[in-house]
VMD Tcl script that builds the backbone (N, CA, C; Angstrom):
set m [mol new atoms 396]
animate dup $m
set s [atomselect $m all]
$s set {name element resname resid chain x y z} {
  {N N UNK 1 A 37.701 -90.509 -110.853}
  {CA C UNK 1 A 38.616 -91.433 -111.469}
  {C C UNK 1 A 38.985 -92.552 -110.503}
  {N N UNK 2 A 39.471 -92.411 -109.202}
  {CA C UNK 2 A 39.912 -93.309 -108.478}
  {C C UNK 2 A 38.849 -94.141 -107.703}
  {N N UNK 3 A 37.498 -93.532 -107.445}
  {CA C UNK 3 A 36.597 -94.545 -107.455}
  {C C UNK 3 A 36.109 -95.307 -108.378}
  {N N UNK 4 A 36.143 -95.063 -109.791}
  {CA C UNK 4 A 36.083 -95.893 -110.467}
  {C C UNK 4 A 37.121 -97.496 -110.605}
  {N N UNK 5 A 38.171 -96.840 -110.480}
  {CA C UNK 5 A 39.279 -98.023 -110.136}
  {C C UNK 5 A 38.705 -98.971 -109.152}
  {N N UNK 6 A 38.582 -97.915 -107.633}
  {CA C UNK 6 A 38.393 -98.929 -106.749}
  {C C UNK 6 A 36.703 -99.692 -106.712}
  {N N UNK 7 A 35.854 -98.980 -107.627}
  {CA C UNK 7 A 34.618 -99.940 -107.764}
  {C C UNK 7 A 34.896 -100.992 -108.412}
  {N N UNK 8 A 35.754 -100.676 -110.013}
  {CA C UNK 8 A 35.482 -102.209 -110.650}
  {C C UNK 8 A 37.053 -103.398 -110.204}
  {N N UNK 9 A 37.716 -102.646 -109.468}
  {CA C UNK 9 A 38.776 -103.635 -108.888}
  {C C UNK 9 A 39.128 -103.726 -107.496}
  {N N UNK 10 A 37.967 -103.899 -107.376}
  {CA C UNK 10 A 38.335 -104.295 -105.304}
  {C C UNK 10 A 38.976 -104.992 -104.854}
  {N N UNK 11 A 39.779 -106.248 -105.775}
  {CA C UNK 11 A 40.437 -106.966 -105.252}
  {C C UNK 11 A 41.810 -106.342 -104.979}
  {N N UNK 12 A 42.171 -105.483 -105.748}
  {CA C UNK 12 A 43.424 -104.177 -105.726}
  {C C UNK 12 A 43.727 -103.880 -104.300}
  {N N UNK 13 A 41.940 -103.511 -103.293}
  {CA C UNK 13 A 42.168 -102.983 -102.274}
  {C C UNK 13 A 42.139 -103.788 -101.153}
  {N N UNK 14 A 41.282 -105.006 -101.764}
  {CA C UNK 14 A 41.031 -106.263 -100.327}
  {C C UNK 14 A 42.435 -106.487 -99.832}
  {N N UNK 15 A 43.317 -106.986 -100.752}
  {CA C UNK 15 A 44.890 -107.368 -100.148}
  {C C UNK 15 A 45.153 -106.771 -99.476}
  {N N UNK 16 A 45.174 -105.088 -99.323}
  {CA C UNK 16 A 45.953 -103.905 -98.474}
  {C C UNK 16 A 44.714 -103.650 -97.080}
  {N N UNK 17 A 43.964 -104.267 -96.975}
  {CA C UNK 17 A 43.461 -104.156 -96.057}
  {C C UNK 17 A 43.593 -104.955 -94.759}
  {N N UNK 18 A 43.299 -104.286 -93.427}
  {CA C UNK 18 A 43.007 -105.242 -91.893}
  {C C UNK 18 A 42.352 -105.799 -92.459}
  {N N UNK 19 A 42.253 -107.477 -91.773}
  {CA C UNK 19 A 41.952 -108.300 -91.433}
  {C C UNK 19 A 41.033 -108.800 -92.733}
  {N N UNK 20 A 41.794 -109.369 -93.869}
  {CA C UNK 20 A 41.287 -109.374 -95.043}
  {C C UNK 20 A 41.571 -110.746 -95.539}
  {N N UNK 21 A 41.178 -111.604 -94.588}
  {CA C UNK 21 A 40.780 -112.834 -94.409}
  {C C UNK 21 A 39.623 -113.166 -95.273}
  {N N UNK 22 A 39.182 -114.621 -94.352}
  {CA C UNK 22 A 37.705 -114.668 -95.082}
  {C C UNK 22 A 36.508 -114.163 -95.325}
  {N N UNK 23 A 36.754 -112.936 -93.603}
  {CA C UNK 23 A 35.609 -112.199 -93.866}
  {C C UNK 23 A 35.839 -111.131 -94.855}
  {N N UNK 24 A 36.644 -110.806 -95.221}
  {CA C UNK 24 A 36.891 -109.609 -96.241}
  {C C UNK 24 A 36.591 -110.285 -97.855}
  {N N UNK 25 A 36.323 -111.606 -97.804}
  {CA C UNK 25 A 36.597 -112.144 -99.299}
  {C C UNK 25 A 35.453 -111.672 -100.192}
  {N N UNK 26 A 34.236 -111.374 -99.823}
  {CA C UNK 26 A 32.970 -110.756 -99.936}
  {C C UNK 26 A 33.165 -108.890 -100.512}
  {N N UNK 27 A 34.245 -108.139 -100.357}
  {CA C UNK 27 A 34.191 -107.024 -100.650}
  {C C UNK 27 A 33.822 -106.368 -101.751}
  {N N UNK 28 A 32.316 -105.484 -101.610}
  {CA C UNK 28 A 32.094 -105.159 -102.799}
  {C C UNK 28 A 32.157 -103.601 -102.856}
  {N N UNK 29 A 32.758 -102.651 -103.584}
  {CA C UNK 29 A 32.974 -101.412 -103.244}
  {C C UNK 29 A 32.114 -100.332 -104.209}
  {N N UNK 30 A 31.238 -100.924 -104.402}
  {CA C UNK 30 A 29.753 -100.541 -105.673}
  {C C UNK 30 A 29.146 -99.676 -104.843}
  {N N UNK 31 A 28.922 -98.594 -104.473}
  {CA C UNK 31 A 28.079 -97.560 -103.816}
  {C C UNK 31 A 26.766 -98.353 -103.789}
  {N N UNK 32 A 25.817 -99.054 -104.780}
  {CA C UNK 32 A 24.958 -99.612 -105.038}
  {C C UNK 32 A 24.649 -100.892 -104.522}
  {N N UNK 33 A 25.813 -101.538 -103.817}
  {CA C UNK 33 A 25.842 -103.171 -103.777}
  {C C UNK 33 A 26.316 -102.838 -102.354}
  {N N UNK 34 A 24.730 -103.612 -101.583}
  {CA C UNK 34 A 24.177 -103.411 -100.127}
  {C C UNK 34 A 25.529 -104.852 -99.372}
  {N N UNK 35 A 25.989 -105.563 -100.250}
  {CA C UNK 35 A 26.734 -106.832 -99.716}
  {C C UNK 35 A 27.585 -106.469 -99.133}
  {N N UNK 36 A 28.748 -105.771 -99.365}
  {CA C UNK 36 A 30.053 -105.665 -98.493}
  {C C UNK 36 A 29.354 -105.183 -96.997}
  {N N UNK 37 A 29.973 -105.499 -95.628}
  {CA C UNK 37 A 29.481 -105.616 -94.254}
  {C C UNK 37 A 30.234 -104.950 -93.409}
  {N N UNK 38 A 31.448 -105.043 -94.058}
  {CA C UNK 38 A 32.451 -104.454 -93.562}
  {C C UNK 38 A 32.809 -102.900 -93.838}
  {N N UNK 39 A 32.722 -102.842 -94.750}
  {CA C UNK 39 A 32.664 -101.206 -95.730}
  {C C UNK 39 A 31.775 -100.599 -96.456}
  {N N UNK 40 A 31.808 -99.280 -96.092}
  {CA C UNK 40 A 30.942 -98.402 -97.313}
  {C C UNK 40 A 31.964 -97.358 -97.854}
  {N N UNK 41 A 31.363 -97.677 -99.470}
  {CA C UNK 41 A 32.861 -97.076 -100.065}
  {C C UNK 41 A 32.267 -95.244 -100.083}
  {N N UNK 42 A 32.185 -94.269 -100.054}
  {CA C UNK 42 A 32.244 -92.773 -100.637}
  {C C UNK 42 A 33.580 -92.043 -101.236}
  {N N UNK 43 A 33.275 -91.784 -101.870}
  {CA C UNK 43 A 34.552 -90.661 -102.320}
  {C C UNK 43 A 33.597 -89.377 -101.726}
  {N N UNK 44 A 34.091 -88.210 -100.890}
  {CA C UNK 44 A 33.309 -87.507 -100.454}
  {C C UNK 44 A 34.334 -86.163 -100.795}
  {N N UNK 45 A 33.454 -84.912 -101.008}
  {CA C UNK 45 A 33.996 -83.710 -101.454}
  {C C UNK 45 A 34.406 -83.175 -100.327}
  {N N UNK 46 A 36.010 -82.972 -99.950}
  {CA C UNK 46 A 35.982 -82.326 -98.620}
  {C C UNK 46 A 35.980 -80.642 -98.526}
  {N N UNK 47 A 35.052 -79.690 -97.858}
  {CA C UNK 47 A 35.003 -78.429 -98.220}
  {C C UNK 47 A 36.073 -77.847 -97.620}
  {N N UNK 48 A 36.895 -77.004 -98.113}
  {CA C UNK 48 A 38.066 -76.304 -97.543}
  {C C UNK 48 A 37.744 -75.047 -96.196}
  {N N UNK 49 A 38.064 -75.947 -95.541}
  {CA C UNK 49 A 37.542 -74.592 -94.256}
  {C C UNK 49 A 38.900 -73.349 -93.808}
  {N N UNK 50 A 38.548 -72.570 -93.472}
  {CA C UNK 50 A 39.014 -71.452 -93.083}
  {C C UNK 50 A 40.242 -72.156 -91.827}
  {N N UNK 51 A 41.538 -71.880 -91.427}
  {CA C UNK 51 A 42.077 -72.518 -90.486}
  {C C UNK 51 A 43.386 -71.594 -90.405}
  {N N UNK 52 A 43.428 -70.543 -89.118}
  {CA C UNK 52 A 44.120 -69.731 -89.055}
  {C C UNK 52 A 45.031 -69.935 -87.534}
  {N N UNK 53 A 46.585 -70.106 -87.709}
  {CA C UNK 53 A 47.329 -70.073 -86.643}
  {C C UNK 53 A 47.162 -68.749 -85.485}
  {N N UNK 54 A 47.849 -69.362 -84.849}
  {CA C UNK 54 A 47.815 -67.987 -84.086}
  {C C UNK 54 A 48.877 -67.133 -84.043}
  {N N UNK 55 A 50.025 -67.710 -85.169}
  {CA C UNK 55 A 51.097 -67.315 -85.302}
  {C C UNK 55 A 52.139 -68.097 -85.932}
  {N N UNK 56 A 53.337 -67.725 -86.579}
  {CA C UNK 56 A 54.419 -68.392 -87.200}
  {C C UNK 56 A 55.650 -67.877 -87.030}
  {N N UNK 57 A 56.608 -68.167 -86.198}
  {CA C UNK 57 A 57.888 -67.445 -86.127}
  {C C UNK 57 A 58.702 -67.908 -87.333}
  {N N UNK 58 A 59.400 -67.144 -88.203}
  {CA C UNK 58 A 60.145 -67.543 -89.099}
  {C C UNK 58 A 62.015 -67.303 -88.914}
  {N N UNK 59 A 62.461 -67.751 -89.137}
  {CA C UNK 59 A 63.385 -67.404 -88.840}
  {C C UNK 59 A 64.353 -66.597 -89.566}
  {N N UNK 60 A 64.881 -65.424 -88.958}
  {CA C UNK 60 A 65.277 -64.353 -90.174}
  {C C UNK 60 A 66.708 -64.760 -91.131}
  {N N UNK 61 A 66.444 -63.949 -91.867}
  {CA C UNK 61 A 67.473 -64.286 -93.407}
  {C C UNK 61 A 68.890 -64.104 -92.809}
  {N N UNK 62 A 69.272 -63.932 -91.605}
  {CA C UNK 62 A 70.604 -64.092 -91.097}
  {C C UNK 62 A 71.317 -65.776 -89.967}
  {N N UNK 63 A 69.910 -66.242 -90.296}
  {CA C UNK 63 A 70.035 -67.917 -89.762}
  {C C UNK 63 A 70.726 -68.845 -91.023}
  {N N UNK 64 A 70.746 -68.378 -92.111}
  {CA C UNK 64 A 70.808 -69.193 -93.206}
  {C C UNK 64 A 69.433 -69.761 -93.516}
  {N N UNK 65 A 68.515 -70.015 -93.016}
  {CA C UNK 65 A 67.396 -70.811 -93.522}
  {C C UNK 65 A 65.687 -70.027 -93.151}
  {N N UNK 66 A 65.767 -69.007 -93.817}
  {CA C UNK 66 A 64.149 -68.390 -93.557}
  {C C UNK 66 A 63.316 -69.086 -94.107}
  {N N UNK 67 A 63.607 -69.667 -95.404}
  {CA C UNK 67 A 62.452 -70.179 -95.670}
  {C C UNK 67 A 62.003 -71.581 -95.302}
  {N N UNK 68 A 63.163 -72.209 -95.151}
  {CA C UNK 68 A 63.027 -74.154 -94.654}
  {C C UNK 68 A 62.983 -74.245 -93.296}
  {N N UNK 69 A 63.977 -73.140 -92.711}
  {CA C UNK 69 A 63.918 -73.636 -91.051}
  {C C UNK 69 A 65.103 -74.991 -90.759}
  {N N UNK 70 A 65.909 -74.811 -90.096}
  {CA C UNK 70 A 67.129 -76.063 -89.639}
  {C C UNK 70 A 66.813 -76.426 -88.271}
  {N N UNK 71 A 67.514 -77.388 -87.301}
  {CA C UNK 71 A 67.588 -78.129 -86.832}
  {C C UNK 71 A 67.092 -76.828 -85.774}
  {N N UNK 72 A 68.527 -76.214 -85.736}
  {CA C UNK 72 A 68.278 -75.220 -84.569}
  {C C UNK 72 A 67.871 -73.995 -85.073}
  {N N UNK 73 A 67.240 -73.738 -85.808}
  {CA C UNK 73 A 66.204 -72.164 -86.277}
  {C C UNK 73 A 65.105 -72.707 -86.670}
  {N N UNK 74 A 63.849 -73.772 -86.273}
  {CA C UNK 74 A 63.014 -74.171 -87.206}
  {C C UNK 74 A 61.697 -73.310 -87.516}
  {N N UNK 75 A 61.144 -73.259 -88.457}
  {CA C UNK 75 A 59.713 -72.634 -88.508}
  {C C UNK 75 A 59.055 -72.985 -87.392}
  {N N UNK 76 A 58.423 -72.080 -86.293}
  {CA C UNK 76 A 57.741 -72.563 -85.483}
  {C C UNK 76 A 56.391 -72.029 -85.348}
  {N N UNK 77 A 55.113 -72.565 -85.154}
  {CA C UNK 77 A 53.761 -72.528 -85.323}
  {C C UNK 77 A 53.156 -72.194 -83.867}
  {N N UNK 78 A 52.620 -71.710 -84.073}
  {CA C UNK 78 A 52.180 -70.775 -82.106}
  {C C UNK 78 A 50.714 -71.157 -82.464}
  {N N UNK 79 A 50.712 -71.572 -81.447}
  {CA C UNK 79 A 48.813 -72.014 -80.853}
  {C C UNK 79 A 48.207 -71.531 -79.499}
  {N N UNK 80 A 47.862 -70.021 -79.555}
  {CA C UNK 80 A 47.565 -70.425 -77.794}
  {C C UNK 80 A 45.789 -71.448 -77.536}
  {N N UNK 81 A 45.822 -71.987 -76.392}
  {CA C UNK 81 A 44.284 -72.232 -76.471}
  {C C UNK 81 A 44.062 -72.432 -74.678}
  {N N UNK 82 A 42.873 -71.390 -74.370}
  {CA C UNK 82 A 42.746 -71.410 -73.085}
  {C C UNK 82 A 41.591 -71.736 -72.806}
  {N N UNK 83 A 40.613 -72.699 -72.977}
  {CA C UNK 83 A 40.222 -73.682 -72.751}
  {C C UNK 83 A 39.649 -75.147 -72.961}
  {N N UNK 84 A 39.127 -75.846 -72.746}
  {CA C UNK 84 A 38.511 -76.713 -72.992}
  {C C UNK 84 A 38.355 -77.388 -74.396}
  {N N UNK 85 A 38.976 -78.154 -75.152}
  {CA C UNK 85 A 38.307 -78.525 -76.044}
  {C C UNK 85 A 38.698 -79.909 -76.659}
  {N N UNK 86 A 38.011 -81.036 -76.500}
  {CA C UNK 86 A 38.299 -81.933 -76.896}
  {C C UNK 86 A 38.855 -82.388 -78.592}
  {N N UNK 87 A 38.637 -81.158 -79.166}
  {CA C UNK 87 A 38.951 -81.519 -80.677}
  {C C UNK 87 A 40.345 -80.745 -80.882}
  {N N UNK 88 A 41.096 -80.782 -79.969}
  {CA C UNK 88 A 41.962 -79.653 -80.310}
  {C C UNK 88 A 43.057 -79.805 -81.004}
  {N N UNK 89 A 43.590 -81.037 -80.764}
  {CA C UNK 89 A 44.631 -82.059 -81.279}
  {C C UNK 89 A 44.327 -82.614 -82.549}
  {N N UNK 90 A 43.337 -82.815 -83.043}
  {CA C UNK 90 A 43.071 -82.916 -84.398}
  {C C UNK 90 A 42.766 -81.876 -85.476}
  {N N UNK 91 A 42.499 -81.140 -84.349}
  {CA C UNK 91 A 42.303 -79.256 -85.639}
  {C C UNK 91 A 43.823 -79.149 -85.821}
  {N N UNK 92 A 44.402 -78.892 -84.782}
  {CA C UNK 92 A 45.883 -78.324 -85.171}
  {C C UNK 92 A 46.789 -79.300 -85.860}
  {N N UNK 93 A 46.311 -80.889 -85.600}
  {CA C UNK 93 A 47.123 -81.262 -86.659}
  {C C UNK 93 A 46.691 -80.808 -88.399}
  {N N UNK 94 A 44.843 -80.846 -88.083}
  {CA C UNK 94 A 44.847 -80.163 -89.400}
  {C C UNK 94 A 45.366 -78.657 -90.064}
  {N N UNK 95 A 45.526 -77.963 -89.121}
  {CA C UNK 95 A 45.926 -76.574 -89.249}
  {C C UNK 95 A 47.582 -76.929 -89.696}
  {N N UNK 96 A 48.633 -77.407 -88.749}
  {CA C UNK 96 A 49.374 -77.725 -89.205}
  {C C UNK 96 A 49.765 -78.377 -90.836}
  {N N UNK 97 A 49.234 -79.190 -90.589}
  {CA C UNK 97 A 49.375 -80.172 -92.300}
  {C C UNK 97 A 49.396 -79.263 -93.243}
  {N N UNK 98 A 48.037 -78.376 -92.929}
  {CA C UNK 98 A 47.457 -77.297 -94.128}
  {C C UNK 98 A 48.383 -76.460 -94.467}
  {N N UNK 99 A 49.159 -75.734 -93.595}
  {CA C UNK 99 A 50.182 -74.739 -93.361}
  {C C UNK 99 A 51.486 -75.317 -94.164}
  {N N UNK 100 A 51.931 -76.974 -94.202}
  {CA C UNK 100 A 53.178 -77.414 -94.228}
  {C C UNK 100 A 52.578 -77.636 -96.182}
  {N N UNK 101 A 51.084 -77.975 -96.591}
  {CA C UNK 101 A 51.022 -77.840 -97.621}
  {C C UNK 101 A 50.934 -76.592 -98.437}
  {N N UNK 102 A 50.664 -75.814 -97.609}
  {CA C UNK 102 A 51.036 -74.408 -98.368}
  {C C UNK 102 A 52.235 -73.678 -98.652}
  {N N UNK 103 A 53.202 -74.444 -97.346}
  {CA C UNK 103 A 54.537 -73.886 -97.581}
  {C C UNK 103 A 55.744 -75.307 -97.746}
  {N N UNK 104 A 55.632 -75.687 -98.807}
  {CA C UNK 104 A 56.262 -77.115 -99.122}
  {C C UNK 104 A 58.021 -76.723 -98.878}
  {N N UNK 105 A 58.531 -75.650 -98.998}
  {CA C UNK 105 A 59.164 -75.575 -98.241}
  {C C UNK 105 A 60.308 -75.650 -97.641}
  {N N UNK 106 A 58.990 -75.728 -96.142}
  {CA C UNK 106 A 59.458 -75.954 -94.929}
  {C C UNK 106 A 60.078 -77.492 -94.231}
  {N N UNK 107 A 60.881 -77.723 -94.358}
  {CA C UNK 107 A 61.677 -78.567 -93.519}
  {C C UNK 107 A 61.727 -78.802 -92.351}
  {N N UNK 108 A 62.396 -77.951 -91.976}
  {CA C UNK 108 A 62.011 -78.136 -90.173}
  {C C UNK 108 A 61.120 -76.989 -89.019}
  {N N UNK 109 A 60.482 -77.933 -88.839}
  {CA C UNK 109 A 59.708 -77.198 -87.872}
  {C C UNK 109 A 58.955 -77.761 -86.550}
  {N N UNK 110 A 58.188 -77.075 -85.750}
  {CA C UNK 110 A 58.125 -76.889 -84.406}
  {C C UNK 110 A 56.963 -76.850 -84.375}
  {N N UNK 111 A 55.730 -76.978 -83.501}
  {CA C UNK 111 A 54.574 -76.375 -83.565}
  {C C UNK 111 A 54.486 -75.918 -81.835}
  {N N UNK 112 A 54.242 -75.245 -81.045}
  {CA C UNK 112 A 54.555 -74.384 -79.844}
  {C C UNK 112 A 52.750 -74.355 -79.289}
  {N N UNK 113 A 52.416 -74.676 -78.362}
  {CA C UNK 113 A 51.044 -74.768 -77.705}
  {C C UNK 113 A 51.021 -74.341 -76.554}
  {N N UNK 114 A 50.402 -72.856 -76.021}
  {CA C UNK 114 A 50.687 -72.146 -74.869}
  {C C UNK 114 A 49.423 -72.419 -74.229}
  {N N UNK 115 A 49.177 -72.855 -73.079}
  {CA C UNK 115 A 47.908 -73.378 -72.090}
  {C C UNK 115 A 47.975 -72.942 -70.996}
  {N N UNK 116 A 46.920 -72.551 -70.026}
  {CA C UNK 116 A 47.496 -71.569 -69.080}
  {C C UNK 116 A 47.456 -72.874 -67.678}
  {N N UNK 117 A 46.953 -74.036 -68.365}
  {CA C UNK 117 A 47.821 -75.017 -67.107}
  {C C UNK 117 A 47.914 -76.451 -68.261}
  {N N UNK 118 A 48.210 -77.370 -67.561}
  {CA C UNK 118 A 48.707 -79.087 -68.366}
  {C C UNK 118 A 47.146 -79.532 -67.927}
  {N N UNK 119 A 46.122 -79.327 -67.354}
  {CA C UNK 119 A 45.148 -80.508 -67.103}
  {C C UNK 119 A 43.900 -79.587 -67.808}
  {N N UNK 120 A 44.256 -78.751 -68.802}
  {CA C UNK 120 A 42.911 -78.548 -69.839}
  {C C UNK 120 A 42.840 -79.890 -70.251}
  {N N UNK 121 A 41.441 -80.100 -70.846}
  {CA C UNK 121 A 41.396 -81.563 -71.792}
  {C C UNK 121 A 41.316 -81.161 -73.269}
  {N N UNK 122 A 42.150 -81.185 -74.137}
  {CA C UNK 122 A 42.251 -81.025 -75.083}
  {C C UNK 122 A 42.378 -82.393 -76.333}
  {N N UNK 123 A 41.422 -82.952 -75.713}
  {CA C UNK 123 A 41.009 -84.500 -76.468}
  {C C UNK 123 A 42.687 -85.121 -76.494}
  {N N UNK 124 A 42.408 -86.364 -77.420}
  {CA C UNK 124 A 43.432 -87.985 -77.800}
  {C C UNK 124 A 44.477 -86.830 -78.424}
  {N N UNK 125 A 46.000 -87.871 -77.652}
  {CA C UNK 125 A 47.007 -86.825 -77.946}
  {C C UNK 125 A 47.746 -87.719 -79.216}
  {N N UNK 126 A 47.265 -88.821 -78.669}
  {CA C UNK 126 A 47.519 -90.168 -79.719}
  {C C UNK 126 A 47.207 -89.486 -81.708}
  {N N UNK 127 A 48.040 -89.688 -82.446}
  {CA C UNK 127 A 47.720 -89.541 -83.448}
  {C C UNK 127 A 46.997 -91.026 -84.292}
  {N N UNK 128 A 46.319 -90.779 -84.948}
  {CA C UNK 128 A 45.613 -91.819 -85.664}
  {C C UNK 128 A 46.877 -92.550 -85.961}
  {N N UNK 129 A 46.307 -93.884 -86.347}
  {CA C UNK 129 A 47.272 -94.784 -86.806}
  {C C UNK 129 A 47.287 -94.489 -88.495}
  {N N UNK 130 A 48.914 -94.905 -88.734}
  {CA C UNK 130 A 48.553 -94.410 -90.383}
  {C C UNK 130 A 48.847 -96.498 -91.103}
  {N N UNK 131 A 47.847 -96.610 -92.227}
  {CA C UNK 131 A 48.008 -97.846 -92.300}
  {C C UNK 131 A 49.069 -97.961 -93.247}
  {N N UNK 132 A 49.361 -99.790 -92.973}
  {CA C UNK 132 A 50.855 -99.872 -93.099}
  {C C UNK 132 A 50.870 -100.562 -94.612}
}
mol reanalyze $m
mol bondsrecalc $m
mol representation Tube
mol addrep $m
């Protein structure tokens, strides 16, 4: 459905885009139509992968908030990881997200990352930019 939108009305999406000047005036979002230079449109099936914490402290039914988590009792998410891995910061944000969509919820929370020193490389700590 929504690629259909955005095939036969690209102009919908040129406005909301970087730098959508003159070089953007050309945008064609036709899977078929080799012209746009800047973009290739897919709608792509994303497969649901398996993505398991290493833990969740909840906070018990005598905090007032087991299931949302408050300021000072929040749901907190345990990760240990002892070594190396440049993708690590983007799994757990995906692990995270996944977790906060399964438990809508949750309000406040924590996510906790135990490393057995600070100079593992655990890739860009930077989160993607979200567009504006």
């Amino acid at each position: 459905m929504a690629d259909c939108v955005f095939q036969s009305a690209p102009v919908l999406i040129r406005a909301l885009l970087p730098n959508r000047g003159e070089s953007a005036s050309g945008l064609g979002l036709n899977p078929e139509d080799p012209g746009d230079r800047l973009y290739r449109f897919e709608a792509p099936e994303l497969k649901e992968l398996n993505h398991r914490l290493d833990g969740v402290l909840w906070p018990r039914e005598s905090t007032g908030c087991a299931e949302t988590g408050n300021p000072e009792f929040p749901v907190v998410l345990l990760e240990v990881q002892m070594h190396r891995d440049p993708g690590f910061h983007h799994r757990l944000a995906a692990q995270t997200y996944r977790f906060l969509q399964q438990h809508p919820q949750v309000v406040h929370w924590k996510v906790l990352v135990i490393t057995p020193h600070d100079r593992l490389n655990l890739g860009p700590t930077d989160s993607p930019t979200a567009p504006t």
